[in-house]
LOBA-755910 format. One record per residue: residue in three letters; y, x, z of N, C-alpha, C in turn. Coordinates in nm, 2 decimals. Each point is the difference from the previous one (the first is absolute). Example, Ala and Ser with C-alpha at 12.3 -4.5 7.8 and 13.67 -1.06 7.14 Angstrom:
% LOBA-755910
   aa  n.north  n.east    n.up  ca.north  ca.east   ca.up  c.north  c.east    c.up
  ALA    -0.57    1.32    0.78      0.12    -0.09    0.00     0.12    0.09    0.00
  SER     0.11   -0.04   -0.07      0.11     0.09    0.00     0.11   -0.08    0.08
//
This chain:
% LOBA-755910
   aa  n.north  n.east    n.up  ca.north  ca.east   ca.up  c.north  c.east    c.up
  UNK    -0.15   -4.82    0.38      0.01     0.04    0.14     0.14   -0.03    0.04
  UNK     0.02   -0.08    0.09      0.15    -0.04    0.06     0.01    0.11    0.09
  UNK     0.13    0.04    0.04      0.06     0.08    0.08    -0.09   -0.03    0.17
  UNK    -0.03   -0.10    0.04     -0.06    -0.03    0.12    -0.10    0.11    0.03
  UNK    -0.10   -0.03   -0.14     -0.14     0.07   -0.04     0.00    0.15   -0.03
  UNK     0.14    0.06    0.01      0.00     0.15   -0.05    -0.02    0.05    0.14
  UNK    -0.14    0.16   -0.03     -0.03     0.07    0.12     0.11    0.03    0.07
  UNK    -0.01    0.10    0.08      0.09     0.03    0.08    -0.01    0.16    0.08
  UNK     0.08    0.06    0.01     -0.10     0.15    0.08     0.01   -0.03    0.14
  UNK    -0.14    0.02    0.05      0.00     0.00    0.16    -0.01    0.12    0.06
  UNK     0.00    0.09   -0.10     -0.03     0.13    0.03     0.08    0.14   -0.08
  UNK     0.06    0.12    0.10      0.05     0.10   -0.13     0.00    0.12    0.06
  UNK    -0.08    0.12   -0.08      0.05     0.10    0.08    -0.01    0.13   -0.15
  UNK     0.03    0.10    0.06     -0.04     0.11   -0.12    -0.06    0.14    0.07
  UNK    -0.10    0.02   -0.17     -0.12     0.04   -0.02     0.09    0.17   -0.06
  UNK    -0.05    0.10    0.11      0.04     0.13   -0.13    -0.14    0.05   -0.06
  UNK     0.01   -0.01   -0.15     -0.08     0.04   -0.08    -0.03    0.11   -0.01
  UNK     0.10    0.07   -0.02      0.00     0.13    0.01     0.14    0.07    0.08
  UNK     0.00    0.10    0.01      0.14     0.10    0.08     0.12   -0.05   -0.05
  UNK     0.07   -0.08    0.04      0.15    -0.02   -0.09    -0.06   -0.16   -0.09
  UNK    -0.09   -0.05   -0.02     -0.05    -0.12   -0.03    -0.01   -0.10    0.06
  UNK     0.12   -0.07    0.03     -0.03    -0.11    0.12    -0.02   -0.12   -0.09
  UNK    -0.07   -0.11    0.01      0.01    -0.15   -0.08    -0.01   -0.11    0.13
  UNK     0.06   -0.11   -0.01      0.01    -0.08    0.04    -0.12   -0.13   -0.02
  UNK    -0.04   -0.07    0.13     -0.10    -0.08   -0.07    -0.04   -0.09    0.09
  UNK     0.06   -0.15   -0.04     -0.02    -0.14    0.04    -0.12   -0.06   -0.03
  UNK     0.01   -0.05    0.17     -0.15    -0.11   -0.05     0.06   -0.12    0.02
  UNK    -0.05   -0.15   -0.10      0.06    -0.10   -0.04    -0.11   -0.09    0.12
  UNK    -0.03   -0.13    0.01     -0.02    -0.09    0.11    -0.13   -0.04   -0.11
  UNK     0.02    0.03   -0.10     -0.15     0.00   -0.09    -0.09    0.10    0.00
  UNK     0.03    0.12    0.09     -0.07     0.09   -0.01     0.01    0.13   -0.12
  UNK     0.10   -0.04   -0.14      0.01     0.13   -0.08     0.10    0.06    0.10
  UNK    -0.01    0.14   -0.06      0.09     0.11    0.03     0.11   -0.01   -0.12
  UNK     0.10    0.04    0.03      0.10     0.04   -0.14     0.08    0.08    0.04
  UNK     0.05    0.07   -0.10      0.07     0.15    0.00     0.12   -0.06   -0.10
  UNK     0.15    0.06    0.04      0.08     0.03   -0.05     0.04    0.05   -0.09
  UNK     0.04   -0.07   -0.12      0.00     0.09   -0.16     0.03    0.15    0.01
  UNK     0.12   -0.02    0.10      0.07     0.13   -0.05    -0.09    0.15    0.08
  UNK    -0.09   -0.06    0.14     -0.08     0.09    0.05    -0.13    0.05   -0.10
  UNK    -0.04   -0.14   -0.12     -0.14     0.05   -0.08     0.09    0.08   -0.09
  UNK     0.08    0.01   -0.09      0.13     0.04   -0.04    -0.06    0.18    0.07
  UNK     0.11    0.02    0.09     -0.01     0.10    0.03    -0.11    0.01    0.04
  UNK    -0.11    0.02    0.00     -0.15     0.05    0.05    -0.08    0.01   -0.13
  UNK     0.03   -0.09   -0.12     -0.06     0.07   -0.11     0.08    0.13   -0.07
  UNK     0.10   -0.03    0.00      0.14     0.14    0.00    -0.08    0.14    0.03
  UNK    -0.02   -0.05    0.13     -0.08     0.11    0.07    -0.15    0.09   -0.04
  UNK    -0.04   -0.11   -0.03     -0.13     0.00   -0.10     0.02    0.08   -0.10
  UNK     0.09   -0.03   -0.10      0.08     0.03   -0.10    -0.10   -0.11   -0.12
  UNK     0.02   -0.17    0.06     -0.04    -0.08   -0.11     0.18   -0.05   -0.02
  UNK    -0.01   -0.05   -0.14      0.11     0.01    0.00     0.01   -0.20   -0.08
  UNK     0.06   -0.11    0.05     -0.03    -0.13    0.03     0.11   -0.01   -0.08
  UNK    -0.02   -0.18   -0.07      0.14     0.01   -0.11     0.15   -0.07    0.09
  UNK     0.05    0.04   -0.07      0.11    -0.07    0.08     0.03   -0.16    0.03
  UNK     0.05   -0.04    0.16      0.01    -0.16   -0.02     0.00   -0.06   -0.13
  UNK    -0.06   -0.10    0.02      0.02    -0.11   -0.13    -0.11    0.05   -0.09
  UNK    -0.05    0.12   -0.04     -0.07     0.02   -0.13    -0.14   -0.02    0.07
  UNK    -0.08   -0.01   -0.05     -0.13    -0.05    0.03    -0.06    0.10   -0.06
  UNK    -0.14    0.06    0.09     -0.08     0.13   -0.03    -0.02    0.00   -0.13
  UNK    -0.10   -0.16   -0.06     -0.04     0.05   -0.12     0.06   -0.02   -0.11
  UNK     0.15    0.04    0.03      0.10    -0.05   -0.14    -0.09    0.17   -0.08
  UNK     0.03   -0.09   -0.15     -0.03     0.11   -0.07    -0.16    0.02   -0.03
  UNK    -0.08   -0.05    0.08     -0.13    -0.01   -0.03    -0.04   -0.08   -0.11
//
């Protein structure tokens, strides 16, 4: 995919999930939505799932 070919957001606004839960959330000119690492980040936080840190990959260790 050349830089030409990469989506683009045509759209952004934010979603409160819950009380004090705000996430942010782009829609791309292809139609996905995407969210902000550091918004899913803090919203599983909140959850209390607890996600590996950059770089490591979920199923290290499996």
């Amino acid at each position: 995919m050349t830089q030409d070919n990469l989506p683009t957001v045509i759209a952004q606004n934010e979603i409160e999930l819950a009380p004090g839960l705000i996430v942010t959330v782009m829609v791309l000119d292809n139609g996905q939505r995407v969210l902000p690492a550091a918004d899913v980040r803090r919203a599983c936080e909140w959850l209390g799932v607890t996600l590996p840190d950059d770089g490591e990959r979920a199923d290290a260790g499996v």
